[in-house]
N, C-alpha and C positions, 0 to 999 in steps of 0.2 A: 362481606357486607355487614351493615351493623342497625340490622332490622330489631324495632322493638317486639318483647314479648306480645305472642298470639299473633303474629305476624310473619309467615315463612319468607324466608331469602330465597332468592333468585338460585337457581342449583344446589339449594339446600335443606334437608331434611333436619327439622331438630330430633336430636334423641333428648329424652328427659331421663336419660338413667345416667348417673354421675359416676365419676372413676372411685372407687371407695377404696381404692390403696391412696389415692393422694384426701381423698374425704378425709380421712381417718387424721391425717397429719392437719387436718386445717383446726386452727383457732378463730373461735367468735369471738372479739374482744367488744365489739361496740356495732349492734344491729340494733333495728328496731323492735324486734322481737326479744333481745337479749341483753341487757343493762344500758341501752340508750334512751336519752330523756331528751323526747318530742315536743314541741310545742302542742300535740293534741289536734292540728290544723288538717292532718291530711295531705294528700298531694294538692289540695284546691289553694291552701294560704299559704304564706311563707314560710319554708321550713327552716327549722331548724336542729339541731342534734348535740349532744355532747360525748366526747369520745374518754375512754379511761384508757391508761397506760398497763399492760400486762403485768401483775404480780412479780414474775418471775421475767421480765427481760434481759436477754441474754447480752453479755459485755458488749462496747459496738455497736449496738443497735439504737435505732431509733423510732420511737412509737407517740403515736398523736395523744393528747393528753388534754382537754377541756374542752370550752363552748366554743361551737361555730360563728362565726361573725360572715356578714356580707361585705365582699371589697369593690363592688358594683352590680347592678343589677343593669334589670333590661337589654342584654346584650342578644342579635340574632346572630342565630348560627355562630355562635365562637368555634375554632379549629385548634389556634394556636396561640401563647403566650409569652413573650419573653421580657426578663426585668434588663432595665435600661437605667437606672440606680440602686440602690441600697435602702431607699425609706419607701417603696413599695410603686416609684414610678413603671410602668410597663408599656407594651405595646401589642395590642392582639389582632390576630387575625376572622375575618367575618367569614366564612365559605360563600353565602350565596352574594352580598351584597359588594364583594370582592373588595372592602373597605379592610383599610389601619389604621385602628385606633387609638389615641396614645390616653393611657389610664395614668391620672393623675394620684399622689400619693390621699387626697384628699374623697376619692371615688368618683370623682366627676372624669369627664370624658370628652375626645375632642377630633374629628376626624383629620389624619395627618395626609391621607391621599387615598386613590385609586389605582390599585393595581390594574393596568389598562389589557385588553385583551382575552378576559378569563370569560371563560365559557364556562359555566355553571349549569348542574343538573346531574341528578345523584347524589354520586358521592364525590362528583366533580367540583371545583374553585376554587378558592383562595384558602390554602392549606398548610402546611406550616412555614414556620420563622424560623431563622437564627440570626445572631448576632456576631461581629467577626468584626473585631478594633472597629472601625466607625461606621460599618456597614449594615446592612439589613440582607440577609438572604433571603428569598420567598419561593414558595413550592405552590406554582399554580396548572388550575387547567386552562389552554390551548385547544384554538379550533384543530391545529394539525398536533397536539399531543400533551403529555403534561411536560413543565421547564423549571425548570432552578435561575431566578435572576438575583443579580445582586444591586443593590439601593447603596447610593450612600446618604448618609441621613445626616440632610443640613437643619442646620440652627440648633437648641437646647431643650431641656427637659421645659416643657410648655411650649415651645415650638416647635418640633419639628417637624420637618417634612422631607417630601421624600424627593433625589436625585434623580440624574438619568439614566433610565435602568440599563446594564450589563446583560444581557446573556452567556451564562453558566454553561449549560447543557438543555439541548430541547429534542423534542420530538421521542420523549420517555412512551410506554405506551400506555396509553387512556382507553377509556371504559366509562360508563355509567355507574359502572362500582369495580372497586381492588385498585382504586388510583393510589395506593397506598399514601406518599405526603410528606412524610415527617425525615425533616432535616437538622441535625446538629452536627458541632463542632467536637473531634474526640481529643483525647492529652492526647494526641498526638499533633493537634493543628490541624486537621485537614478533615476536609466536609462529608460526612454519611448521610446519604440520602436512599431513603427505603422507595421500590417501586415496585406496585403489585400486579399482579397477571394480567389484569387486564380482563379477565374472563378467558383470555385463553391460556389454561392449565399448564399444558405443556411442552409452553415456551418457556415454565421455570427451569426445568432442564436444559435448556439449549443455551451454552455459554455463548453462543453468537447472539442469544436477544437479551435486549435487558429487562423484560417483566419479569416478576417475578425475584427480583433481587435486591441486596443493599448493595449500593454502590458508594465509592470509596474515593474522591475527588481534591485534588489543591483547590485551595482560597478562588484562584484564575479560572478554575474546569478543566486543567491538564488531568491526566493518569499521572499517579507515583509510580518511580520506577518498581519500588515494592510490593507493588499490587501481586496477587496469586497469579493473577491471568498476564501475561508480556500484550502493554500497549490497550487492557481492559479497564474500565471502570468497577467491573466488578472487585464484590469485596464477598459476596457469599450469594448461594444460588438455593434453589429448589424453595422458595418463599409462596405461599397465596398472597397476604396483604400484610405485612408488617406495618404498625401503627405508633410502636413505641419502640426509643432508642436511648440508652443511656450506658453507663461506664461506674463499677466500682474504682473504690480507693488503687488499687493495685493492677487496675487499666481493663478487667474483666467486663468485655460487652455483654448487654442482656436486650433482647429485642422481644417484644411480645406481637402475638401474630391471630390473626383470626384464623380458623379452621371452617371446614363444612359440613360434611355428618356428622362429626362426632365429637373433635376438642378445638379448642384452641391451645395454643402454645406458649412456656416462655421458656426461652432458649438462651444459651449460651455460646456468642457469637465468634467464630474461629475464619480468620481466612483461606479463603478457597476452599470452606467444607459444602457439604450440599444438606439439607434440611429436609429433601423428602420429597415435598409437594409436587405434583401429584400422583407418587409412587405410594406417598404412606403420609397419613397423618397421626399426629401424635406418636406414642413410642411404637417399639416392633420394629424398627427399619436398620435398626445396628447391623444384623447379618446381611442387609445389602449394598452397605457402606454409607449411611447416612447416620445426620448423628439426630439423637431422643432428643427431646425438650425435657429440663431442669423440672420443668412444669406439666401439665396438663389439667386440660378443668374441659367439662360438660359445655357443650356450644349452649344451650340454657341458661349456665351462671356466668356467663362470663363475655363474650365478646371485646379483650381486651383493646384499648385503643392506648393515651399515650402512656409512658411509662417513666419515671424521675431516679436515679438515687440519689437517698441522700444519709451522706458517710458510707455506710455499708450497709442502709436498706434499699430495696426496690420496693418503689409504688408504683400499681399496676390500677389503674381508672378504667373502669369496663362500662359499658351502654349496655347491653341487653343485662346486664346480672344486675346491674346499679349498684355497684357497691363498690369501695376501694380497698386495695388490698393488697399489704405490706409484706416479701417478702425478705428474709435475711442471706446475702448472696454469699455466705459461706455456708449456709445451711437450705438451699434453692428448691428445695421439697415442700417445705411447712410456709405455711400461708396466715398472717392474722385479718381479720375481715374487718370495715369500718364502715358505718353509715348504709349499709346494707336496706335498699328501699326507699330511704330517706330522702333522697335529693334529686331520685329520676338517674335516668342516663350521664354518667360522667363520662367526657370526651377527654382530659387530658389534665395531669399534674406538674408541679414544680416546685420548686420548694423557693419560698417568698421571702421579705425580711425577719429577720430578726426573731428568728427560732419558730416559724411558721411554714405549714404545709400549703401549697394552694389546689384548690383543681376548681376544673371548670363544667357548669353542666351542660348539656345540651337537647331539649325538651323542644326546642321551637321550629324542628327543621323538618316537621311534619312525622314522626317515629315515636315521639315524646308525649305525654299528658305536662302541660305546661303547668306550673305553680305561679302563685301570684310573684312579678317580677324576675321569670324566666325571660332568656339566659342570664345565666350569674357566674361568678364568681366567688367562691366561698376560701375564708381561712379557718384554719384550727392551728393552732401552738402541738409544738410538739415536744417529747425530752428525749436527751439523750444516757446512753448506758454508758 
């Protein structure tokens, strides 16, 4: 789950002591405590922040570099966002109000339809998008479960709207929370979608359920024959809630994951490997055939939700730490931190037009202390190495 601070999760104990082998590797580049320049406003008025680029960025990489700007405001419950052109047209998803809305390059906004059927509550509803040649994917909740369907999306940028929905795959398992959500497209063409336990543990071990896992889908919701598992969906096992999915340059998955007592995760995703949960969280689990997270951080700072790369960095958008945080995925240990405080609870990244990072926050879905003109959407410019 992704309960705000002073607020415990449902089977979950926060620890406030930090891993200080990965402490030690993280870089402050831009907190509000540490060279970031506030508007003064607090969390009550609008904020704002300015990020600096690291002195020393290493070849490759890529780091946030100036003033924040708002690319819309007023949004409830944002989940997911995808661009649908190049001058900053998008379309996002609402969770509770199970609305799509198509975000104008201008920041004005227009509602494209209603995903019909979604039962909302928790961390259940209208949860993530992708995009696939003229289609829309959506990852929603179900009275009998969460389902992947696909839209195709009539008319143009100012009009569109939504087709008659396809069913993907259904009857995923749902919960009030670990509905995990997040669906993309890999270089490889074919559909990854994350599905979280469910609350029940450990079905992530059992290759006959699918909680607990990424799964690994054609465009259609056939199985590839190369899937690990003969005639499975699966694509990797032992998961609690995977929330972020992305691919470096050289086709390297990175999936960030919530934890329970102790860390959350960001991992380096292999097919047919198993990830642990709930034999082991965070590292320790090598000598029972599981594989460590690249990563680990304090359930405290972190609560990873979506996750972006872009060229060869990973951005990691976390709700309970509030901060974003970039890391280098040839170097998946060191961490630089961004906006730290600044903006409330970030739910999810991507990278925007024209040499811009985006992410989204999420303050108004009852977890949050809302700022004036929450939910938002914020950009920052970024450079490259």
């Amino acid at each position: 789950m992704d309960t705000p601070a002073g607020t415990p999760r449902s089977r979950r104990l926060w620890s406030v002591a930090g891993l200080a082998a990965v402490a030690a590797l993280v870089l402050s580049a831009c907190t509000s405590g540490d060279g970031a320049e506030r508007d003064g406003s607090g969390r009550g008025g609008a904020p704002t922040a300015r990020a600096s680029a690291p002195a020393d960025l290493a070849a490759g990489q890529v780091a946030l570099d100036g003033d924040t700007t708002d690319v819309v405001t007023g949004l409830e419950a944002p989940w997911s966002v995808v661009l649908t052109g190049d001058d900053g047209d998008a379309l996002v998803s609402e969770r509770d109000s199970a609305r799509v809305l198509e975000l104008r390059s201008d920041g004005t906004t227009r509602q494209v339809g209603t995903v019909d059927g979604v039962s909302h509550g928790g961390e259940g509803g209208l949860l993530g998008l992708a995009l696939h040649d003229d289609d829309l994917f959506v990852y929603s909740t179900a009275d009998d479960g969460n389902r992947i369907q696909r839209y195709e999306l009539t008319g143009s940028t100012g009009s569109w709207g939504l087709g008659e929905a396809t069913t993907i795959i259904d009857g995923l398992p749902k919960n009030s929370f670990h509905d995990g959500g997040r669906i993309a497209f890999g270089p490889d063409d074919m559909l990854y979608a994350s599905v979280g336990d469910a609350g029940a543990s450990t079905d992530a071990q059992d290759e006959d359920s699918l909680a607990g896992k990424i799964l690994r889908l054609t465009p259609d919701g056939d199985v590839p024959a190369d899937n690990p598992i003969d005639g499975s969906p699966v694509w990797s096992l032992g998961h609690r809630n995977v929330q972020g999915m992305g691919w470096s340059s050289d086709g390297t998955m990175f999936a960030s994951e919530f934890g329970e007592n102790t860390h959350d995760e960001l991992n380096v995703i292999e097919p047919g490997s198993n990830y642990g949960w709930p034999e082991v969280e965070g590292t320790g689990g090598e000598d029972q055939g599981f594989v460590d997270p690249v990563q680990q951080w304090s359930t405290d700072e972190a609560s990873p939700s979506g996750l972006a790369v872009v060229d060869d960095t990973v951005f990691v958008a976390n709700l309970r730490g509030e901060v974003l945080r970039a890391v280098p995925a040839d170097d998946p240990g060191t961490a630089t931190e961004y906006f730290a405080g600044d903006f409330g609870r970030i739910r999810t990244v991507l990278e925007g037009p024209s040499d811009t990072l985006w992410f989204v926050t999420n303050n108004t879905d009852g977890r949050g202390t809302p700022s004036s003109g929450d939910d938002r959407i914020v950009s920052v410019p970024f450079t490259r190495t």
